[in-house]
N, C-alpha and C positions, 0 to 999 in steps of 0.2 A: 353561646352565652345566654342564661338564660334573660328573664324579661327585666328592667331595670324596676326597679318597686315603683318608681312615680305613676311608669307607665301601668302597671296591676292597677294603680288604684284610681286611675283616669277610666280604665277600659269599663268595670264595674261602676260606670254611671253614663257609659258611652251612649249618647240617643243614637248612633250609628248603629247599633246593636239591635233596634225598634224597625228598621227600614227593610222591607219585604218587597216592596212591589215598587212597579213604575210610577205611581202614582205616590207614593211614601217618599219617595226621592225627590219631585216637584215642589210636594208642600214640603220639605225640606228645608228650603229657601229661606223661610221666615225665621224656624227656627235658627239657622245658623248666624243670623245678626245678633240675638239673644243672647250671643256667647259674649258680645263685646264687650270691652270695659266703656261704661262715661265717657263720653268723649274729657273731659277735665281729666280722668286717671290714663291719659294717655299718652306716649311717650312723643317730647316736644321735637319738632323740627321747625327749624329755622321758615319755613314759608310754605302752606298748599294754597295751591289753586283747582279751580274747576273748568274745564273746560267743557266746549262741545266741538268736534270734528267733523268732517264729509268724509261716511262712509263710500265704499265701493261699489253700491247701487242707489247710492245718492240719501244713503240712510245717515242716521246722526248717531257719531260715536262718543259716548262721556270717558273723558278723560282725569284724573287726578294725577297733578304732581305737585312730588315733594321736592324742595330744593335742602341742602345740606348748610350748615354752617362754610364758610369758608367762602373765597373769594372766586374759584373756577376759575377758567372753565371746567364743567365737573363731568367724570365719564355717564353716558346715556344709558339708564337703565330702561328699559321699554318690557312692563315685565304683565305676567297673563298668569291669571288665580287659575287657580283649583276647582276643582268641583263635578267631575266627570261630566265635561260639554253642558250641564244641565244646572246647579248649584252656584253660587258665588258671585260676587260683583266687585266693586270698586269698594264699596263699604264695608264690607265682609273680611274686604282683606288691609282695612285701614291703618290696623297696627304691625300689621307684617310690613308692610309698605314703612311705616315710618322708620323702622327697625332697618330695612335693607339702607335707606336714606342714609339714615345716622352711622351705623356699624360700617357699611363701605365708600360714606363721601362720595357718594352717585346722588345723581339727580335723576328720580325715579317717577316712570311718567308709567299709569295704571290705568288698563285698559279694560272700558267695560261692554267687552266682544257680545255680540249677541248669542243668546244660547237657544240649545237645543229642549224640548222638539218643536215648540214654535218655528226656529230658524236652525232646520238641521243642517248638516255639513255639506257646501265647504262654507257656510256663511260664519263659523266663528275663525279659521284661518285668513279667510278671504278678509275679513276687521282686522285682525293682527296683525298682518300685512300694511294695509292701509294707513293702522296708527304706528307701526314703524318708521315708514315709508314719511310719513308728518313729521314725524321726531327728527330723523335726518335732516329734513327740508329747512326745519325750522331751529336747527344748531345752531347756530349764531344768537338767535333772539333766547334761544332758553339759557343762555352762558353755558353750553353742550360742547365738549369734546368730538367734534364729528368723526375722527380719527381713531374712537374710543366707544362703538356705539355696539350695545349688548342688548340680547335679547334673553330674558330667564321668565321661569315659571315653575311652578310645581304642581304635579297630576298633570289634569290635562291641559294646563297653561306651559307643562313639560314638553307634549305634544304641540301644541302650538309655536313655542319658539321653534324647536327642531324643524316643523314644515314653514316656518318663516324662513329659517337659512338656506332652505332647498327653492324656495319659492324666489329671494331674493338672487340666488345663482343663478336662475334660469330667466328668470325678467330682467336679471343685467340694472337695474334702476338703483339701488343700495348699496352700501359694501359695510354688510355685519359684520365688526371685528372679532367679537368673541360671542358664545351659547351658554347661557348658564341652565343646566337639569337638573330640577331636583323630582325625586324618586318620579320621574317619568312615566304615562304610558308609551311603546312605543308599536304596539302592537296590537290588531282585532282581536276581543276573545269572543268568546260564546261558551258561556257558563255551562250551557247542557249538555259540551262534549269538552274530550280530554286537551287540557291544556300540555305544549310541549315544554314550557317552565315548568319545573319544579317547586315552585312558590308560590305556584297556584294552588296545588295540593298540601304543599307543608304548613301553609297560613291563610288554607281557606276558611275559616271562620275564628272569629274571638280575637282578631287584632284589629277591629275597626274598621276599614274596609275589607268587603269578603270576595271571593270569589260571584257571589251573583249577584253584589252592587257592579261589579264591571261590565258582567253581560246585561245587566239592567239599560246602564248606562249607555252603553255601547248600542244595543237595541235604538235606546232613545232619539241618540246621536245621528246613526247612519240610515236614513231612507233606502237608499236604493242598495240591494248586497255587492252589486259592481263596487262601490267604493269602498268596500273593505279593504282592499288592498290598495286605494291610492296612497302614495307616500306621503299627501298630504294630512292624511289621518293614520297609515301606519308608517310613522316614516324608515321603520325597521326591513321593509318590502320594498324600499328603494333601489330599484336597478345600479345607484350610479351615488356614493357616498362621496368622491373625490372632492377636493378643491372648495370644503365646508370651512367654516372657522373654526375656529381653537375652541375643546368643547371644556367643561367641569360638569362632571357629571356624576352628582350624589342619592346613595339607596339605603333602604331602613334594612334592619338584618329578617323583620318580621311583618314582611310587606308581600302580599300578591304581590305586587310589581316589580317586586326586586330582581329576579334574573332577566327581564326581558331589558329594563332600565340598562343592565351592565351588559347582555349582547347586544344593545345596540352601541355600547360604549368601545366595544369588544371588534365589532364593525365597522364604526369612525377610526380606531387607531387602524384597522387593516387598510383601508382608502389611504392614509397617510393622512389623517388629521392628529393634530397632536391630543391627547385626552388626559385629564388627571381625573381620576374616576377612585372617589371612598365610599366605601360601604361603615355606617353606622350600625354599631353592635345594640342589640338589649334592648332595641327600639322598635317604633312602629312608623307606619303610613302615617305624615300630616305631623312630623313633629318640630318644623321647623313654627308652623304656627301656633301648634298645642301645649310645645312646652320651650317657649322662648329664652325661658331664665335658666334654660339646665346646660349642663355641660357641653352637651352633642350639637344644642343649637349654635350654643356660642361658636364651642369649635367650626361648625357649618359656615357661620357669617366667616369667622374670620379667616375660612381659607377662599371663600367669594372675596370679600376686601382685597388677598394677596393677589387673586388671578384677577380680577380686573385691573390692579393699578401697575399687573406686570407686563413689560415692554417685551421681552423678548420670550414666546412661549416654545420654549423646549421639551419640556418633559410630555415622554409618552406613556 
């Protein structure tokens, strides 16, 4: 299918398109708050808060939640931005955040993990973790569903949930009921050699993210090359997918990420995890927050609203 006209005429003003080097992606940062609306033109929820938590080396984690209209208890969204381990914060992602709020009747708690390369990997899972791990604790007091506690993200907040539900498996401390992914990383690349996706090649450049913002990124992210393969950063190299939660796992048609996003999806249903996995036509990387009012988006939220508020997950 080819590109949807909205998305042509976003990409021809894309400052993604400007980013070359490692240091182009850092100061990144600033610009991408710039994109926001006023806080006043921006869409109401019933209540945020700010918090600050106790990281997992005694660091301080900020937290934003939104509560929803309605009476709850509400299911626990615990969700982690975008921005390849390097980009994005709490603020960055203020209106996607009140959008998941409102559109799914979660109560959505936004984590402002530490990034890389100041704090390279595992220090942004190892937070993720941490403010999950709060969010459970503290179900009661947030009018939280404990019974109902999800972890989502998009890019490498995609990555991060995923190594949350592997990390809570194996620490035995949590029990994540459901994963939400959206167009995920789930796997190392390294721009300067051959990617084994095909969507590295078919959309390495001119849809926004390129093939060597990932290896940028990814460079950024990972100090030591031993943890390229941990499954807490690719969690597609994970020995052992079994006994994960029920995953929703959605990809742009015109995204590097798109095939690795659905082989790992491809690899949870083979473990015997249940998967409901769409692939979005015509589109690109980052459209649930680029183009909120369009069709793809809506449809996006409202098959997250169905899987969270469903009891019985069946489909594979």
């Amino acid at each position: 299918m080819p590109l949807k006209p909205y998305v042509k005429k976003f990409l021809e003003g894309n400052p993604l398109g400007n980013l070359q080097t490692a240091e182009d992606l850092i100061n990144y940062r600033g610009a991408a708050l710039e994109m926001l609306p006023p806080e006043e033109n921006r869409p109401m929820v019933q209540d945020i808060e700010n918090r600050i938590i106790e990281g997992p080396e005694g660091n301080a984690i900020a937290i934003r939640i939104y509560t929803p209209a309605g009476e709850g208890p509400f299911p626990l969204l615990v969700f982690f931005h975008g921005g390849g381990f390097v980009v994005g914060d709490v603020e960055s992602y203020d209106v996607t955040c009140r959008i998941l709020a409102i559109k799914t009747g979660s109560k959505v708690i936004s984590v402002d993990y530490r990034l890389a390369p100041e704090n390279p990997f595992p220090a942004a899972p190892e937070d993720c973790y941490a403010a999950a791990k709060w969010a459970a604790e503290h179900a009661e007091e947030l009018n939280g569903d404990p019974n109902n506690l999800i972890v989502a993200g998009d890019s490498a907040g995609g990555t991060l949930s995923a190594a949350v539900t592997l990390m809570a498996r194996e620490r035995k401390t949590i029990n994540i009921t459901k994963q939400i992914l959206i167009y995920p990383v789930t796997d190392f690349h390294n721009h300067n050699s051959h990617s084994i996706y095909p969507s590295y090649s078919e959309n390495a450049e001119g849809f926004g993210v390129t093939n060597t913002h990932m290896g940028l990124f990814w460079d950024l992210y990972i100090e030591k090359k031993e943890d390229r393969n941990h499954p807490y950063a690719s969690p597609i190299r994970a020995n052992n997918l079994n006994n994960l939660p029920p995953a929703l796992l959605l990809t742009a048609e015109f995204d590097v990420l798109r095939d690795e996003g659905e082989q790992y999806g491809k690899q949870l249903s083979e473990a015997g995890v249940p998967v409901t996995l769409k692939r979005f036509n015509g589109i690109i990387h980052g459209f649930l927050q680029f183009f909120v009012d369009q069709e793809e988006a809506i449809e996006a939220l409202d098959i997250m609203r169905e899987f969270i508020h469903e009891k019985a997950l069946t489909r594979q």
